[in-house]
C-alpha positions, 0 to 999 in steps of 0.5 A: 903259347897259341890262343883260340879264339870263337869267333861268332855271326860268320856269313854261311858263306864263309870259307876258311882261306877268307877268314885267314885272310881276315885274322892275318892281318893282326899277326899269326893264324896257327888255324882255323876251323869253320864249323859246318852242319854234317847234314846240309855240309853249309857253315854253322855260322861260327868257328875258332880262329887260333892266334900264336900267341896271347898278345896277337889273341888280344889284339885280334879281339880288338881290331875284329869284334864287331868288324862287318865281315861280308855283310855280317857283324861277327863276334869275337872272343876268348875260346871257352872250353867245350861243356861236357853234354848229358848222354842222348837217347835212343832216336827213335823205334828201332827195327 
């Protein structure tokens, strides 16, 4: 079974093909998702990379957290589940 992991401190240069690259050379990358910001369209600076299975999860974690990753030293570790978030309001007047 495929394991997802967070992976943190990334350059807002990072692009998705480069990250595979990176995670390949552990074992399978099922996928990988760069978050980017929807208003300026540059990286967040994180994103999930998910292994096939738990074992190359693991071993991921272990050769990459605190790897320098183009001039960065990223974090890596186990995906946790999305909290839910509290209803936003209204942005402001409307017209």
């Amino acid at each position: 079974m495929s394991k997802k992991l967070f992976v943190g401190n990334l350059p807002f240069t990072a692009k998705e093909e480069e990250l595979r690259e990176a995670f390949a050379g552990v074992g399978e990358v099922v996928a990988i998702n760069i978050i980017i910001d929807r208003q300026t369209g540059r990286s967040k600076g994180f994103g999930f990379v998910e292994m096939a299975t738990e074992e190359l999860a693991q071993a991921a974690i272990t050769k990459l957290h605190g790897a320098d990753y183009d001039g960065r030293i990223i974090s890596v570790s186990v995906a946790k589940p999305m909290e839910p978030r509290a209803p936003r309001g209204p942005r402001g007047p409307r017209e």
